[in-house]
C-alpha positions as CSV (number, residue, x, y, z in Angstrom):
1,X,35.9,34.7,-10.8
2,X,37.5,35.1,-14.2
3,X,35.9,34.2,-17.1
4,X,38.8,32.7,-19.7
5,X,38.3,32.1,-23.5
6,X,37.5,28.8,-23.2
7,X,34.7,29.8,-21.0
8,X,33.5,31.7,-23.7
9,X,33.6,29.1,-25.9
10,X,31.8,26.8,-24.0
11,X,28.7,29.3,-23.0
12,X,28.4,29.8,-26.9
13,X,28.4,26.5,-27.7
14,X,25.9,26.2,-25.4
15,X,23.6,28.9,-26.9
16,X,24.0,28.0,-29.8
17,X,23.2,24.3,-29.0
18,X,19.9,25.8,-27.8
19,X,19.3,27.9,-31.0
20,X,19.8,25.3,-33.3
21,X,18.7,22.1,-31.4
22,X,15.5,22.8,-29.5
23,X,13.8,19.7,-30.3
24,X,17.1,17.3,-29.0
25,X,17.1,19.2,-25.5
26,X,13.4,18.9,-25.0
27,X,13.8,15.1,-25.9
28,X,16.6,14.9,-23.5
29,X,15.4,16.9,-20.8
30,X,12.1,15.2,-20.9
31,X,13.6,11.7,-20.8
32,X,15.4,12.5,-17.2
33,X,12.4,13.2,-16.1
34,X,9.8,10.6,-16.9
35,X,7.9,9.1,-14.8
36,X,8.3,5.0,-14.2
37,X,6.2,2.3,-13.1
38,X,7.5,1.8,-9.8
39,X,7.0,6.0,-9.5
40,X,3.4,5.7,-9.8
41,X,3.4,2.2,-8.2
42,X,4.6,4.0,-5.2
43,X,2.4,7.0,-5.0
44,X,-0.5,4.6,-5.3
45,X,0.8,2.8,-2.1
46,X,1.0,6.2,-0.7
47,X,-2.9,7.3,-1.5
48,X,-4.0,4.1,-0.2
49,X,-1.8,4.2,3.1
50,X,-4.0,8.0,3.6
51,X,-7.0,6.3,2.5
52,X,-7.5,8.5,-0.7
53,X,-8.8,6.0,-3.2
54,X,-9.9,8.1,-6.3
55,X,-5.7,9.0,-6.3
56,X,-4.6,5.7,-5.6
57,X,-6.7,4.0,-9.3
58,X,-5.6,7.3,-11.1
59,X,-1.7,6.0,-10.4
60,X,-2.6,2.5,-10.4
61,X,-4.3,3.3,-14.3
62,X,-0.8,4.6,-15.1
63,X,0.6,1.5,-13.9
64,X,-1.3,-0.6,-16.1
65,X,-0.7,1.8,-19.3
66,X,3.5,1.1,-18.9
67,X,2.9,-3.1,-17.6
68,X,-0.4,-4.5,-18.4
69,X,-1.6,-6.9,-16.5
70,X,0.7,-7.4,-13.4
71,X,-0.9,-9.4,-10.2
72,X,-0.5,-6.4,-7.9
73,X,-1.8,-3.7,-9.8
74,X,-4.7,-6.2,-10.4
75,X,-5.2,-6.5,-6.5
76,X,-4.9,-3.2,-6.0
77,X,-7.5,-2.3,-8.5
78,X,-9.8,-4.6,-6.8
79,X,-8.8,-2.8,-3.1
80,X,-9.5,0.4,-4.8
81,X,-13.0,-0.7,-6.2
82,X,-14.0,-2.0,-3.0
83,X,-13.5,0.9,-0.7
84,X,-14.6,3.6,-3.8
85,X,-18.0,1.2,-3.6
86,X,-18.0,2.2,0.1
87,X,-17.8,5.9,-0.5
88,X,-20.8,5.6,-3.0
89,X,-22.8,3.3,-1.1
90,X,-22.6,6.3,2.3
91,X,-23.9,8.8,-0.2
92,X,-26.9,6.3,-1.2
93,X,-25.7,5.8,-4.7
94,X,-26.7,2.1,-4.6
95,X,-25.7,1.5,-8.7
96,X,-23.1,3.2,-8.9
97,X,-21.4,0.9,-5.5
98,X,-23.1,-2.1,-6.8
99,X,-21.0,-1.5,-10.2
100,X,-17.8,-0.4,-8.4
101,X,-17.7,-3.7,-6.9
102,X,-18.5,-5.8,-9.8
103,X,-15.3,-4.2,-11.6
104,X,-13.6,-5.3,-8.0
105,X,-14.8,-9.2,-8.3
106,X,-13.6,-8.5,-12.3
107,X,-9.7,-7.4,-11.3
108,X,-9.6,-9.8,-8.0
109,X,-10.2,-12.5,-10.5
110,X,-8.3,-11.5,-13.2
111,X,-5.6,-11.5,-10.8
112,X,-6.7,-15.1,-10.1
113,X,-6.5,-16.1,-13.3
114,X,-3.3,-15.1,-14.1
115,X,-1.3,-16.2,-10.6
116,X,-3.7,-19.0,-9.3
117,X,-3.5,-19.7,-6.0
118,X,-2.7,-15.6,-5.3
119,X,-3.5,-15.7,-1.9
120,X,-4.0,-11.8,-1.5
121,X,-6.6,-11.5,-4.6
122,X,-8.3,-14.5,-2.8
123,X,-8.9,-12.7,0.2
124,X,-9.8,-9.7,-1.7
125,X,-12.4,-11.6,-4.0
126,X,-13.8,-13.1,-0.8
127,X,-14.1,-9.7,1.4
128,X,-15.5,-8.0,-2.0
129,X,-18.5,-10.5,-1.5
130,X,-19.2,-9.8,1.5
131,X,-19.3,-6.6,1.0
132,X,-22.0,-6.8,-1.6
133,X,-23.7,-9.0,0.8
134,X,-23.2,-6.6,3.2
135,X,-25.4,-4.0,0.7
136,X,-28.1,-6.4,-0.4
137,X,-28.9,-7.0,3.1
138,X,-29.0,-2.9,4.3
139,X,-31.1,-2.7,1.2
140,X,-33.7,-5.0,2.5
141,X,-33.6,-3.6,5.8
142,X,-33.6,0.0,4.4
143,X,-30.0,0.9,6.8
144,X,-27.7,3.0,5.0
145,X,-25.3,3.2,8.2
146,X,-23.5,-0.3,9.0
147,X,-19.6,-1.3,9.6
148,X,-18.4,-2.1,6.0
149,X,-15.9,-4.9,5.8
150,X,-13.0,-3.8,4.1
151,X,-9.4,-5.0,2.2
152,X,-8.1,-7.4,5.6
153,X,-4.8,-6.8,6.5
154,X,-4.2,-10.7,5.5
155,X,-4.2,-9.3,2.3
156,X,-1.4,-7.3,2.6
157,X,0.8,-9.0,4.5
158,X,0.5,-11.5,2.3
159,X,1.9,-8.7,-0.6
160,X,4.4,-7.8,2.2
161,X,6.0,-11.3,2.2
162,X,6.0,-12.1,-1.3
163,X,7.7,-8.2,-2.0
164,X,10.5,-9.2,0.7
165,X,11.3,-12.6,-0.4
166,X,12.0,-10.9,-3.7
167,X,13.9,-8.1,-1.9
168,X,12.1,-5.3,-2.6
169,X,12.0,-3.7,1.1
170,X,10.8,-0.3,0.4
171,X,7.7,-2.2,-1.1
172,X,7.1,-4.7,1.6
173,X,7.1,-1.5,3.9
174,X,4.8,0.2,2.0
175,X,2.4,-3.2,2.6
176,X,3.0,-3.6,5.7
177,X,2.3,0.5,6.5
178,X,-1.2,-1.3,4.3
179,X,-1.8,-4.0,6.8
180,X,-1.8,-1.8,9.8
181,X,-4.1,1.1,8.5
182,X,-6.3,-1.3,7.1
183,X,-6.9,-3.1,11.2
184,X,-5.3,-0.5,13.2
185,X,-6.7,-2.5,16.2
186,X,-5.6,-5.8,14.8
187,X,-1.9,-6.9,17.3
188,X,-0.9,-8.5,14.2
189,X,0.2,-6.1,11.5
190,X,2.5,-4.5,14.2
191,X,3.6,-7.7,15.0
192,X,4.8,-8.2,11.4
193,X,5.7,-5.0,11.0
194,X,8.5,-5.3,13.7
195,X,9.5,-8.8,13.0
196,X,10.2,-7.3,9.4
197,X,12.1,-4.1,11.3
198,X,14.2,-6.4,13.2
199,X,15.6,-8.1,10.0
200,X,16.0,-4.7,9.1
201,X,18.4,-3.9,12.2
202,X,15.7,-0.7,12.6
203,X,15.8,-1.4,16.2
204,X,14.0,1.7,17.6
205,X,11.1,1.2,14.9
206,X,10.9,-2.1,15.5
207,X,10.6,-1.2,19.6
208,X,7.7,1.2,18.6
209,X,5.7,-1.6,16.7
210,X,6.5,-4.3,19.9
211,X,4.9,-2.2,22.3
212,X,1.8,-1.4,20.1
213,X,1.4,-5.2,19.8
214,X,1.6,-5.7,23.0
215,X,-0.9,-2.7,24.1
216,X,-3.5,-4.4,22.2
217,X,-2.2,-8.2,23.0
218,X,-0.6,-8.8,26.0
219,X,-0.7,-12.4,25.7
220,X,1.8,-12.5,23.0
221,X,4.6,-14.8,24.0
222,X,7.1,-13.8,21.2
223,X,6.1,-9.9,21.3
224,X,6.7,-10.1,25.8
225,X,9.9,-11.9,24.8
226,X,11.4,-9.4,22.7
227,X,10.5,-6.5,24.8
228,X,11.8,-8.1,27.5
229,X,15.0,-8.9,25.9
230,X,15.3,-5.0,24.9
231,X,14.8,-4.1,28.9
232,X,11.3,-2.4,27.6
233,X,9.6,-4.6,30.2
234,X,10.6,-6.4,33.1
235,X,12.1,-10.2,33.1
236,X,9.8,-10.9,36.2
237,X,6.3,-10.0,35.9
238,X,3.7,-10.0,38.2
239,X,0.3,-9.7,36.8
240,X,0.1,-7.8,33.6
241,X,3.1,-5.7,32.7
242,X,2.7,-2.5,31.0
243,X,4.9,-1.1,28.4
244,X,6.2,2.2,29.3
């Protein structure tokens, strides 16, 4: 291709622009490039779908640095404390779960405080103690091995809700993706999770939840209906039906 004077012109310019000015491209370059809130907002809810807690309250510290304060970087301090306590408590560090959960009870509240009535902090405050019930009573007993109690998935599909009533779907997704890794065996995550699908027109998705609700609850009304509807199971069943 040919290169034309004003070519020329404009690749000096441009040189020059980066001899002279260093300091204003850096600024400028740097500024397209930041890192937001809602960036590290969402790479929390990312580390906390794949269970990685330690990542998750690195972000979620970020997120308090640029918004102090906010009721669900509160709660999901508190989730974070909770299952970090659970980590500590499995490798016999009794103190240092003991404290992780006291900073839990700390944000749960906070959260509390500033939203009363916030129906996901609530739950959290609540499961936080029994959890620490949960440790007092091993101690006693001397058992290190037990089935903790964990952030319900109540909790976040309460968060779900309150995100899509505002219309932020890609974060009421992320919450519901929450509920259902936090009970994977619980019918009703996937339940909500394909009610909020349909309203999203994301039929096949919503299919994929239906059935998984309906593997673990047959007895659904609503969940048989809508298969049914969608020719996934039969309009006349005898017995139980199974999804194929």
């Amino acid at each position: 291709m040919e290169i034309t004077g004003m070519d020329r012109f404009k690749n000096r310019f441009r040189l020059e622009s980066l001899h002279f000015v260093p300091g204003v491209l850096f600024l400028v370059c740097t500024g397209c490039t930041q890192t937001t809130y809602r960036d590290y907002w969402r790479d929390a809810q990312l580390a906390m779908i794949r269970g990685d807690y330690y990542a998750a309250r690195t972000f979620l510290d970020e997120c308090e640095r640029r918004r102090p304060r906010r009721v669900e970087n509160l709660h999901d301090q508190g989730v974070c404390c909770m299952m970090i306590s659970r980590d500590k408590f499995t490798q016999m560090n009794h103190a240092a779960a003991m404290r992780e959960l006291d900073h839990g009870l700390a944000y749960f509240t906070s959260a509390i405080d500033d939203v009363p009535g916030h129906q996901a902090s609530s739950e959290g405050k609540n499961r936080t103690l029994e959890l620490k019930g949960q440790y007092e009573a091993a101690l006693e007993q001397a058992e290190w091995t037990l089935k903790f109690v964990g952030p319900s998935a109540r909790q976040y599909l309460f968060l779900a809700r309150e995100l899509e009533e505002r219309g932020d779907k890609d974060g009421a997704l992320l919450r519901y993706r929450q509920a259902i890794s936090a009970e994977p065996g619980n019918p009703e995550p996937y339940s909500a999770m394909a009610r909020f699908l349909l309203r999203e027109r994301d039929e096949p998705g919503a299919i994929q939840h239906l059935r998984e609700a309906y593997r673990l609850n047959p007895r659904d009304a609503w969940v048989a209906e809508q298969l049914t509807i969608r020719g996934v199971l039969p309009v006349v069943q005898t017995g139980r039906a199974t999804a194929p």
